[in-house]
C-alpha positions as CSV (number, residue, x, y, z in Angstrom):
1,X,-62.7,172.0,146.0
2,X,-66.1,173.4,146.3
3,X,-66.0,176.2,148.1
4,X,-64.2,179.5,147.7
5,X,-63.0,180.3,150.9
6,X,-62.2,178.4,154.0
7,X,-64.5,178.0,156.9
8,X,-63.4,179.2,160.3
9,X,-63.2,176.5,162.8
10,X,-64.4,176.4,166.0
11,X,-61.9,177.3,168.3
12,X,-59.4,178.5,166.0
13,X,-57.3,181.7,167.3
14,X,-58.7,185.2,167.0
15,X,-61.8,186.5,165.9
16,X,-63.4,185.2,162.4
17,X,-62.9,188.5,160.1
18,X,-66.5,188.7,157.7
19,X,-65.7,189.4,154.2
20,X,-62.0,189.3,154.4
21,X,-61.8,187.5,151.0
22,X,-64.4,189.5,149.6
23,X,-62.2,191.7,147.1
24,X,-61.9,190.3,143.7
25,X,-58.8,188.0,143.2
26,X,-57.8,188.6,146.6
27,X,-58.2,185.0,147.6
28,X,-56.8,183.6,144.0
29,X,-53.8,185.9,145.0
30,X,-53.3,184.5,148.4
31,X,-53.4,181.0,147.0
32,X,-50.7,181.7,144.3
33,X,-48.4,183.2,146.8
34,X,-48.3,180.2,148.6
35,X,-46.2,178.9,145.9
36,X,-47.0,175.2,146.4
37,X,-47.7,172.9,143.9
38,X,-48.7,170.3,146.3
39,X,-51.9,172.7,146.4
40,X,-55.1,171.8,144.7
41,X,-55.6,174.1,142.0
42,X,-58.6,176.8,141.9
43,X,-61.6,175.9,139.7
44,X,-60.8,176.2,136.2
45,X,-56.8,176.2,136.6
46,X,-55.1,173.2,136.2
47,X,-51.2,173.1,137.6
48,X,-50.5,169.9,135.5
49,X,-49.9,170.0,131.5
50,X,-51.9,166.7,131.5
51,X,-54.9,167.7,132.1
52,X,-55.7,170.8,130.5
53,X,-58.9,173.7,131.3
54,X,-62.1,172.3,130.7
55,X,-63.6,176.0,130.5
56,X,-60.0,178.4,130.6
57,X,-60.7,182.1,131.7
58,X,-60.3,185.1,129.2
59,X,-57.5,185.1,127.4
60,X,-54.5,187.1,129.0
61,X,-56.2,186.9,132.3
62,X,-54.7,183.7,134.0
63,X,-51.6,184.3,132.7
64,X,-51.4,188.0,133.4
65,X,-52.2,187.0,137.2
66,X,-49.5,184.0,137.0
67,X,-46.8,186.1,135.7
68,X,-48.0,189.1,137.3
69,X,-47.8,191.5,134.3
70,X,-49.5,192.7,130.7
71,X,-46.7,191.3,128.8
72,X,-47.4,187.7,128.8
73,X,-51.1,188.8,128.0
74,X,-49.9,190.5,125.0
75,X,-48.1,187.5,123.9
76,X,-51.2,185.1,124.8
77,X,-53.1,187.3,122.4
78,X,-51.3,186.4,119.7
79,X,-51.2,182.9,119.8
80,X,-52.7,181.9,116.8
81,X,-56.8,180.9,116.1
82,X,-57.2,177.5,116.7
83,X,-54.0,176.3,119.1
84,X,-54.1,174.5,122.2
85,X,-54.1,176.5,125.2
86,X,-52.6,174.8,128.5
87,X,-53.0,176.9,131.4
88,X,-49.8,176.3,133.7
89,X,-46.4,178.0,134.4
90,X,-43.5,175.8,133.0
91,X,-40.8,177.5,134.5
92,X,-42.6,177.3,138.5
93,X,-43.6,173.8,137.9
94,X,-39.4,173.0,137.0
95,X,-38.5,175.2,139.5
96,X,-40.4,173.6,142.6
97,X,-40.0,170.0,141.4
98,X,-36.5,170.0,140.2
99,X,-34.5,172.3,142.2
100,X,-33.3,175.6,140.9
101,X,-31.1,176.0,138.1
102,X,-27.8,177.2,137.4
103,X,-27.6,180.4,135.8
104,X,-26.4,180.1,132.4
105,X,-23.9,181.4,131.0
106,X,-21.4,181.7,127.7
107,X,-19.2,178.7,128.2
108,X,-21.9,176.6,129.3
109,X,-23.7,174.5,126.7
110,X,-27.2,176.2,125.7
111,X,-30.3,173.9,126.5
112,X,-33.3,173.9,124.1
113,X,-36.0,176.5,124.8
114,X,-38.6,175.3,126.8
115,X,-41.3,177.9,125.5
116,X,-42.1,179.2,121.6
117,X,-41.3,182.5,120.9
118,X,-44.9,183.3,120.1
119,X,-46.7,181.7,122.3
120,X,-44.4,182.0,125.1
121,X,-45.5,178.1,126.0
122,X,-43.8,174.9,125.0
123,X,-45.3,173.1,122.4
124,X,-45.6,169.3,121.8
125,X,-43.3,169.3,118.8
126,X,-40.7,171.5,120.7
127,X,-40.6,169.2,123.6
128,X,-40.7,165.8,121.2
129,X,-37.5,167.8,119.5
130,X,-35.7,168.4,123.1
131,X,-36.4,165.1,124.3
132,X,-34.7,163.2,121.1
133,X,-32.0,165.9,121.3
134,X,-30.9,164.6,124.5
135,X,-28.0,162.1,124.5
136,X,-26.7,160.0,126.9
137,X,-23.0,160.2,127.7
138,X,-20.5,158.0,125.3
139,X,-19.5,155.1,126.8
140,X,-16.0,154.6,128.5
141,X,-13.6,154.3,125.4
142,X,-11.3,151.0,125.9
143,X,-7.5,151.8,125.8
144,X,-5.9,151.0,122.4
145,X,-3.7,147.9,123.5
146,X,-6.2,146.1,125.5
147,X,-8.5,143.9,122.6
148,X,-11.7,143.8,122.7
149,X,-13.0,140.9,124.2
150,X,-15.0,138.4,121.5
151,X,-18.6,138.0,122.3
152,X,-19.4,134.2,123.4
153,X,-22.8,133.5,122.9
154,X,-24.4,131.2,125.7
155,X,-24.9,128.3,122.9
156,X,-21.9,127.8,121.1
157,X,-22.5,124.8,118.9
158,X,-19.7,122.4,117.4
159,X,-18.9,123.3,114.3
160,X,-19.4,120.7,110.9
161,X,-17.9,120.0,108.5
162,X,-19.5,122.8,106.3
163,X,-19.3,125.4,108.9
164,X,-15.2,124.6,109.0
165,X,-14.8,124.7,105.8
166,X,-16.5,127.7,105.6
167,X,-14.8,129.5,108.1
168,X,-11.4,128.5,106.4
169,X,-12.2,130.4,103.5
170,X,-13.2,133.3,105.5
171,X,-10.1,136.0,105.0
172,X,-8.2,136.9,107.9
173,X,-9.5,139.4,110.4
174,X,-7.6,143.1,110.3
175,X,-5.5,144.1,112.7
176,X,-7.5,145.3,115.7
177,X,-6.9,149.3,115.6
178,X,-8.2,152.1,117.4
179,X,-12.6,152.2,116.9
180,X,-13.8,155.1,115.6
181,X,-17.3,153.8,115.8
182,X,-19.3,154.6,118.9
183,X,-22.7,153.1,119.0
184,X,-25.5,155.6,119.8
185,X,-28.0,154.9,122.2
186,X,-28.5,153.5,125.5
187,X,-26.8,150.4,126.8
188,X,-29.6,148.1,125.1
189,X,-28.2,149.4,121.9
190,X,-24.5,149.1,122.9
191,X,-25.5,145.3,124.1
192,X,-26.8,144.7,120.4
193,X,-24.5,146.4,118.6
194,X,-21.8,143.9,120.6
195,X,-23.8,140.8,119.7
196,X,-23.8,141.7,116.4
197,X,-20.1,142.1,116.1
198,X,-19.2,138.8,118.1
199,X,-21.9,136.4,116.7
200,X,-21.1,133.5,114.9
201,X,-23.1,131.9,112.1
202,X,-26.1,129.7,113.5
203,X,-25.6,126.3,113.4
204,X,-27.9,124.5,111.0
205,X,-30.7,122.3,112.2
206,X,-29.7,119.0,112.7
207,X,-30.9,117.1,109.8
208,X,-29.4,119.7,107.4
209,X,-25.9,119.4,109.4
210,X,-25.8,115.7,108.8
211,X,-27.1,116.2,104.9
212,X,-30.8,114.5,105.2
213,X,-32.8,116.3,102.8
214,X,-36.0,115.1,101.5
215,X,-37.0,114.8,98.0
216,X,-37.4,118.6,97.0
217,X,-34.3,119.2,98.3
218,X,-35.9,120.9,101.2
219,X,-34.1,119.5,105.8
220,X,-36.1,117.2,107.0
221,X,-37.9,118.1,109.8
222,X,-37.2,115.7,113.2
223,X,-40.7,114.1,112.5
224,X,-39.2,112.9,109.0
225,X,-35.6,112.3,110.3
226,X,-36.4,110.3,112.9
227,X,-39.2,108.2,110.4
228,X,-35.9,108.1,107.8
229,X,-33.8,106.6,110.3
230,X,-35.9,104.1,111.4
231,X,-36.0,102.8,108.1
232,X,-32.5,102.8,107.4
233,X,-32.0,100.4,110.5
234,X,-31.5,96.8,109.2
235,X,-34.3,94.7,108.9
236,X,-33.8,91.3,111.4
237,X,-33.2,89.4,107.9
238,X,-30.2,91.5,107.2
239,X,-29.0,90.9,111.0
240,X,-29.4,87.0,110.7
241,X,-27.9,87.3,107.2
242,X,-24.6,89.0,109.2
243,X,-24.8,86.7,112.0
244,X,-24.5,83.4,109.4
245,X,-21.8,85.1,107.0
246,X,-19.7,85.9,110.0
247,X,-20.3,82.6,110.8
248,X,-19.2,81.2,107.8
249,X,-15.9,83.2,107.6
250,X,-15.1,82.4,111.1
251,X,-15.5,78.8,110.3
252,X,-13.7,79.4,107.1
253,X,-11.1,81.1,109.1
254,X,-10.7,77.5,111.6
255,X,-10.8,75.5,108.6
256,X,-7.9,77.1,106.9
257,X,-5.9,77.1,109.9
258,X,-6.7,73.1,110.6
259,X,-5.6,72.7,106.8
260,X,-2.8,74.4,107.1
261,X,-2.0,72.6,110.2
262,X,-2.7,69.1,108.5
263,X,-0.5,70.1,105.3
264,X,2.5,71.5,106.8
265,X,2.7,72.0,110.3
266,X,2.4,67.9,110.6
267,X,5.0,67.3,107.8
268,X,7.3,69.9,110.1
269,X,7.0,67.6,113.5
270,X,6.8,64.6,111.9
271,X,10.3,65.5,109.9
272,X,12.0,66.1,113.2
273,X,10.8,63.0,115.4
274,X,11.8,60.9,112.6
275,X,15.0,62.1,112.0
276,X,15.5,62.4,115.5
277,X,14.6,58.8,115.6
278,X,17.2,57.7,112.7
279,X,19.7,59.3,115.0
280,X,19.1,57.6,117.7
281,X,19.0,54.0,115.8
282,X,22.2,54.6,114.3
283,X,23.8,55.9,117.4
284,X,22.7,53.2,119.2
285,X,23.9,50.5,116.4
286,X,27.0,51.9,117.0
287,X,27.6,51.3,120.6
288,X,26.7,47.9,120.2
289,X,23.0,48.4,122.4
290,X,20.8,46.9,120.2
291,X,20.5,43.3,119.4
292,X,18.4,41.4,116.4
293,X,14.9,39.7,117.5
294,X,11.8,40.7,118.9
295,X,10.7,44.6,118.9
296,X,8.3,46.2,120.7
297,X,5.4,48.0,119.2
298,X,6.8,51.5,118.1
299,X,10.3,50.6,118.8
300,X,12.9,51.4,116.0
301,X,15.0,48.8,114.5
302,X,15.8,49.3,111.0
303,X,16.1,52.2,108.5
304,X,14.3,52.3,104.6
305,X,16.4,54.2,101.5
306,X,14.3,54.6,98.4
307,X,17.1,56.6,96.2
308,X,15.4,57.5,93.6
309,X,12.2,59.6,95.8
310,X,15.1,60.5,97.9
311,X,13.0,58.7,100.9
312,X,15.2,57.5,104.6
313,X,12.7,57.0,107.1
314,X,13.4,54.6,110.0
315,X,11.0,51.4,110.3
316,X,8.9,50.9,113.8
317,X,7.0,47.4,114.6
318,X,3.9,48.0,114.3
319,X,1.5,50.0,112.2
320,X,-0.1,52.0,114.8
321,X,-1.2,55.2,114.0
322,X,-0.4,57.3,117.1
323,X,3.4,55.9,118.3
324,X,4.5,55.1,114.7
325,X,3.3,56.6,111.3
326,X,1.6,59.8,112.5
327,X,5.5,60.3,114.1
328,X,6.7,60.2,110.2
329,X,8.2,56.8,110.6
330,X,7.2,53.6,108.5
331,X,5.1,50.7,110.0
332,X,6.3,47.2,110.1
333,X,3.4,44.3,110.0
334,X,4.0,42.6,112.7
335,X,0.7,41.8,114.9
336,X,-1.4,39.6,115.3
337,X,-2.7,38.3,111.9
338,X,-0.8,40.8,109.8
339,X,2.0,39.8,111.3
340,X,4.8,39.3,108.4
341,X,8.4,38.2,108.1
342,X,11.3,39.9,108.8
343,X,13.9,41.3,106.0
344,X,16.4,38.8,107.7
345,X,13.9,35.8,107.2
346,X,15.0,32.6,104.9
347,X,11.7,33.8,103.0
348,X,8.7,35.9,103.4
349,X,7.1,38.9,102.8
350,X,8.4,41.8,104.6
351,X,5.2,44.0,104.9
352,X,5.5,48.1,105.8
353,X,3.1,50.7,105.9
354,X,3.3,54.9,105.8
355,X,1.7,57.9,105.5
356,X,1.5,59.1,101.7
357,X,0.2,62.7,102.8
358,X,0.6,64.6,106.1
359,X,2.9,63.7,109.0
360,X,5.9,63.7,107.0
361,X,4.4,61.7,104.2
362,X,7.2,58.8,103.2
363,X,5.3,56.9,100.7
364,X,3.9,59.8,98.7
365,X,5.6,59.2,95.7
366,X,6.1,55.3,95.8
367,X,3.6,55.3,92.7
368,X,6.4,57.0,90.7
369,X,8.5,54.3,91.2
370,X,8.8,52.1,88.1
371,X,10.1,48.3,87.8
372,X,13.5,47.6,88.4
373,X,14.0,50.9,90.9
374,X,16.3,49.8,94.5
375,X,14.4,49.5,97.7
376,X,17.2,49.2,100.5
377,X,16.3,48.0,104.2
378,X,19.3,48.8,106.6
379,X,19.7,47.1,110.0
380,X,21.9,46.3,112.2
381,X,23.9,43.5,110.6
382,X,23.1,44.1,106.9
383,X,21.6,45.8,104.1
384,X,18.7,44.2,102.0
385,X,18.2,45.4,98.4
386,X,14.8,44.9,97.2
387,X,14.1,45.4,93.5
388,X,10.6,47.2,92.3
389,X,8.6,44.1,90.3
390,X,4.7,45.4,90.3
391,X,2.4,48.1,91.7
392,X,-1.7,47.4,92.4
393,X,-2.6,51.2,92.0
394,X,-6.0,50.5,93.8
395,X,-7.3,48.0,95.9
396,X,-9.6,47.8,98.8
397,X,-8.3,48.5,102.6
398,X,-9.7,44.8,104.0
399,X,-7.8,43.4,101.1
400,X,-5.1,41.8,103.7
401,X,-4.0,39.3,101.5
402,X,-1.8,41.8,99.4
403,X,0.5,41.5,101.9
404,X,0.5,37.1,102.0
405,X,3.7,35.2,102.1
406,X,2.8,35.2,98.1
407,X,0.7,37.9,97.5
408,X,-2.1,37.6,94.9
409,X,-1.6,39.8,91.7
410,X,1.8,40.3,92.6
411,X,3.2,38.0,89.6
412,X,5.3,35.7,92.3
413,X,4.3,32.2,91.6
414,X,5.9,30.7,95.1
415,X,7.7,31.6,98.0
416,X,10.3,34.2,98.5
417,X,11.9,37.0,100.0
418,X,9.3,39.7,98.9
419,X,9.0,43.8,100.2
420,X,5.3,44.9,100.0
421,X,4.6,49.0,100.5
422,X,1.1,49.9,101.4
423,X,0.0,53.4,101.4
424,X,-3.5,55.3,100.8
425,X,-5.0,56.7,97.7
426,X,-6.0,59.1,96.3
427,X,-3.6,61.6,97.5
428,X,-5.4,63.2,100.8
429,X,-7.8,60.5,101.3
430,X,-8.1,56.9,102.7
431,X,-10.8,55.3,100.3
432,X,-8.3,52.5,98.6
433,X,-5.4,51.5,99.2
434,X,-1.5,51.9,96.8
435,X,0.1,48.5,96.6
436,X,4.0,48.2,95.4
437,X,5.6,44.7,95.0
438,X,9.0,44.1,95.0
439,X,11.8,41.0,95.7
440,X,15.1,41.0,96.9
441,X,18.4,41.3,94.5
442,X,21.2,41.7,97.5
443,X,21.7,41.2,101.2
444,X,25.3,42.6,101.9
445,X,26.8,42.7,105.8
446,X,27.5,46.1,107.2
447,X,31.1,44.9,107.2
448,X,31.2,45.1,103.4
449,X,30.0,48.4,103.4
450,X,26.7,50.5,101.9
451,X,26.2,48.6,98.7
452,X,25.7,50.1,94.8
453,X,22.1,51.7,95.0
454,X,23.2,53.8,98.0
455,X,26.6,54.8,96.9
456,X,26.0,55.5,93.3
C-alpha cells in the first residue's frame, strides 16, 4: 500500500470527515483492531515470520502497540545486542489461523513454549526443538496370538543350491512372543523397518548361481557368460563324431542280435522241426503209410545215428537249402547229376549233406570221428551199418567227384556200397568243403531188431 489513509469515494454515504485520521497512531490503531490477518500489513510491519522488517520501528514501540502495554517493551529491551528481531504476534497469527485453543490445564500434557523467556519471541532453535519433539501416534499394536504376517517381496527368486543349503544351517526361528520393539517414525519408517525384518537374502546373479567364475575368481558378467557358453557348445566335428559312434553301436547292437540269432536261435528251430520230423517218419513207418522208392524233394524217408557224436537226424531227398538242411535235417544226393544211390542199392555211393554250424548243425563234429566208428542209416525195412574208412579234411566245393560211385582219394579201388558225408569248413564258413568216407559192415531187417552199434 502507498497511501496512508483511504480515499473517500464518490458517492459513498455521509459526508467525507477532513483529518479524521490525523491523530498519531489513530489509523495504525484502527487497522489492528480489525484483527484480520487477511489484511495487508502497514509499511514497515510484516504479519508473516518469513519475511521479516526491512527498516523495524524503535524498539518497544511495535510491540508495545501490538500487545497494548509497556511490559512487552521492557522485555524487547532486553533482548540481547545482535539478535534477530521479527516483528509479528505468534499467539494472534495461531489464534486466527488455527482456531482457538483449549485452555490448559494440570492433567493435560504441557506443550513446548512457543516464545523465550527473554525475548518473549520464539526462536529458530526453540521451534526446530518443538517440531522434532513431536511424535506421531504408535501404531495399532497386533494382538499377541495373531503372527505377524512374513514380508513377501514382489521378486522372490528360486532358491540354489547354495542358498538351501544355507538356509538349512540357519538355526531355528524363536518362538514368536509379544514385540516390545515399536518402530519410531512415520509409516515410511514402519514400511522399512518391515522389509528389513521379512527380507530374504538376494539371489546371486546368474553366472555366480550356476558357479561360472572367470579366471580371478571374480562372476562373469552376461557379456562373458554368454561368450563362455558359446564356446562350450560342441564344435560340428564333435556332433558328426556322435552321429557315426552312435552309428556304430547301433550297428553293433543289429549285429549282435543277427549273431545271436544265427548261433542259437537257428539251432533252437531247427532242433524242433527235425525232431518233429523223426516223429513223424517213425509214426508213419509204423502204420504201414510209407512205402520204399521214389521221394520227393524234402520228403523224409530214412533216419542217420552216429553213436559216438550222439547225432539222429532224419534224411530228406534232396540237398536244398531252404525245405531241407536249413530245417536241421540231412540232405540226400539225389538230383540231377549228383544224384547218388540209395543205402538199399546192390552198390553205390550213398551221398548226404548237412549243416556243420547253425540250424541245428548235424555234421559238426563228423571230423572227430576216427576210422572204424558206426555210421547207421535206418529205414523202413532195415538198418545199414556203415563203418568210418577215411576223411578228406579239405577240399574244394566244385569237387563233385568226392561223392562218385568210387570216389577219388577215398582208398576204394572198385565198386561198393560206400556212405559219403559232406559238410563245410572251417567251422562258420563255406570256403572248402569236410569229406568222410565210409563202407558198409551190416544191413539187418527191422524184424531182427536195432543192431550192436545202437544198442551197446
Amino acid at each position: 500500500m502507498t497511501a496512508l489513509r483511504p480515499e473517500h469515494d464518490p458517492g459513498q454515504d455521509g459526508p467525507y470527515e477532513h483529518h479524521a485520521y490525523e491523530a498519531t497512531g489513530a489509523f495504525e490503531a484502527a487497522v489492528e483492531q480489525l484483527a484480520d490477518p487477511l489484511n495487508d500489513p502497514l509499511p514497515g510491519q510484516h504479519a508473516s515470520p518469513w519475511f521479516p522488517a526491512e527498516d523495524p520501528p524503535a524498539q518497544g514501540v511495535a510491540t508495545g502497540v501490538a500487545r497494548g502495554g509497556q511490559a512487552q517493551a521492557s522485555q524487547g529491551a532486553q533482548e540481547p545486542q545482535g539478535a534477530p528481531r521479527e516483528w509479528y504476534d505468534p499467539e494472534g497469527y495461531e489464534r486466527d489461523w488455527y482456531g482457538q485453543q483449549e485452555p490448559v490445564t494440570a492433567s493435560s500434557p504441557q506443550p513446548l513454549p512457543l516464545h523465550d523467556e527473554t525475548v518473549g519471541l520464539r526462536t529458530a532453535d526453540t521451534r526446530r526443538t518443538a517440531d522434532r519433539a513431536v511424535t506421531p501416534p504408535a501404531p495399532a499394536r497386533r494382538p499377541e496370538s495373531e503372527p505377524e504376517p512374513e514380508y513377501v517381496p514382489e521378486y522372490a527368486p528360486e532358491p540354489d543350491a547354495d542358498s538351501t543349503a544355507a538356509a538349512d544351517s540357519r538355526p531355528e526361528p524363536a518362538e514368536p512372543g509379544p514385540r516390545t520393539d515399536s518402530p519410531a517414525g512415520g509409516r515410511a519408517e514402519r514400511r522399512r523397518a518391515a522389509k528389513g525384518r521379512g527380507r530374504r537374502r538376494a539371489d546371486p546373479r546368474p553366472e555366480a548361481r550356476s558357479g561360472s567364475t572367470a579366471a580371478d575368481g571374480r562372476p562373469l558378467t552376461r557379456v562373458e557368460a554368454r561368450r563362455a557358453a558359446r564356446a562350450a557348445k560342441d564344435s560340428p566335428a564333435v556332433v558328426a563324431s556322435r552321429v557315426v559312434g552312435e552309428l556304430f553301436i547301433s550297428l553293433g547292437v543289429l549285429m549282435l542280435l543277427f549273431v545271436t540269432y544265427q548261433l542259437w536261435w537257428t539251432n533252437v528251430r531247427a532242433d524242433q522241426i527235425a525232431g518233429n520230423e523223426t516223429h513223424k517218419i517213425q509214426d508213419d513207418w509204423a502204420k504201414g503209410d510209407r512205402k520204399p522208392g521214389a521221394f520227393e524233394p524234402g520228403q523224409g524217408f530214412a533216419i542217420i545215428h552216429i553213436p559216438k557224436l550222439d547225432v539222429v537226424a532224419p534224411i530228406a531227398e534232396g540237398t536244398s537249402k531252404e525245405k531241407v538242411l536249413d530245417r536241421g535235417m540231412v540232405g540226400h544226393y539225389g538230383d540231377g547229376a549228383l544224384r547218388t544211390a540209395m543205402p538199399s542199392a546192390a552198390q553205390g555211393n550213398f551221398a548226404l549233406a548237412g549243416h556243420r554250424n547253425t540250424h541245428g548243425e548235424p555234421f559238426r563234429y563228423i571230423n572227430r570221428l576216427r576210422k572204424g566208428d558206426s555210421i547207421v542209416v535206418e529205414t523202413q525195412d532195415a538198418y545199414y551199418t556203415y563203418e568210418m574208412t577215411s576223411v578228406l579234411p579239405q577240399t574244394s566245393p566244385s569237387n563233385v567227384s568226392v561223392i562218385g560211385p568210387v570216389p577219388p582219394g577215398s582208398g576204394f579201388t572198385k565198386p561198393g556200397r560206400y556212405i559219403t558225408l559232406t559238410t563245410c569248413t572251417p567251422e562258420f564258413t563255406s570256403t572248402y568243403r569236410l569229406i568222410v568216407w565210409g563202407k558198409m559192415v551190416d544191413e539187418r531187417p527191422r524184424s531182427k531188431g536195432k543192431p550192436d552199434a545202437l544198442v551197446g
